[in-house]
C-alpha positions in Angstrom: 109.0 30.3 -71.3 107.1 30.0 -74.2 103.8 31.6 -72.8 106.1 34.3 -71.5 107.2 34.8 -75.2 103.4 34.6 -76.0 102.9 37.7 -73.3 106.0 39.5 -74.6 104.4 39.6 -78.0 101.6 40.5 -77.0 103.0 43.9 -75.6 105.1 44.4 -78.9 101.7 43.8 -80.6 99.4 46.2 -78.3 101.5 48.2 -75.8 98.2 50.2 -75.1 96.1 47.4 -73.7 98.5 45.7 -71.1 97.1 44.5 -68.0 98.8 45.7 -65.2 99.2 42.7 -63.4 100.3 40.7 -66.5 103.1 43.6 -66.3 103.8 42.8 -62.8 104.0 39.0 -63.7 106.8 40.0 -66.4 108.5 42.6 -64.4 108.9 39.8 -61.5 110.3 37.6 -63.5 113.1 39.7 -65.3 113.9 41.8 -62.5 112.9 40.2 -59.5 110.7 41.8 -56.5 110.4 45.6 -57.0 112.4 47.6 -54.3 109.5 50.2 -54.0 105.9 48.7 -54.2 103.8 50.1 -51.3 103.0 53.5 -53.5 101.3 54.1 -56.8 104.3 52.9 -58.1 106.3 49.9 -58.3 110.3 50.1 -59.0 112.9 47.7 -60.1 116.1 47.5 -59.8 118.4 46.9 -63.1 121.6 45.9 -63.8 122.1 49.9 -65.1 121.8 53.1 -64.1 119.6 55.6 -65.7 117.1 54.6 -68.7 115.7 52.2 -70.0 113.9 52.6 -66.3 112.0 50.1 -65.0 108.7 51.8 -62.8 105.3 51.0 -63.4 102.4 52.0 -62.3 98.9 51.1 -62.2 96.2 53.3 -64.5 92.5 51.1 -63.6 93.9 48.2 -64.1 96.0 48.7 -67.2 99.9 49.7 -67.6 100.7 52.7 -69.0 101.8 52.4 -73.1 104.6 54.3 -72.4 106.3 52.2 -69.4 104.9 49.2 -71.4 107.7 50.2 -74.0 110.2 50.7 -71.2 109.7 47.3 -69.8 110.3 46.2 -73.5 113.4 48.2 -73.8 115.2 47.3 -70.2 114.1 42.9 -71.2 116.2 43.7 -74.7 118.9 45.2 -73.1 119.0 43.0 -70.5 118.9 39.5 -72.8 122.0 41.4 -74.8 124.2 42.2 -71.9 123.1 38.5 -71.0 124.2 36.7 -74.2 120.8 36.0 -75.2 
């Protein structure tokens, strides 16, 4: 958990130089297996409807900022409707 934390910060720190895969790795783990991956595009499924959306794509290897900041958004939400 703690290099997880690590990564998260990371993101907080630099959300415009975020590997894509590293995303991936984070998305996997919050929100399990995304229900769409075979396009551009890979979509999770969240506890919510509407935004903060979770959908990511892959830009040459990197994440785009702005879905970087999504993914930030849905994990807060998420660990607050959790407890955390």
């Amino acid at each position: 958990m703690d290099k997880l934390n690590e990564i998260l910060k990371a993101f907080r720190n630099s959300p415009t130089n975020v590997k894509f895969t590293e995303l991936c790795k984070v998305c996997d783990h919050y929100f399990g297996k995304p229900r769409q991956s075979g396009t551009s595009h890979r979509v999770y499924k969240t506890p919510w409807q509407g935004d903060p959306r979770v959908n990511i794509q892959n830009s040459k290897g990197k994440a785009k900022a702005y879905q970087v900041r999504q993914v930030l958004r849905a994990i807060e939400r998420l660990e607050v409707e959790n407890g955390n």
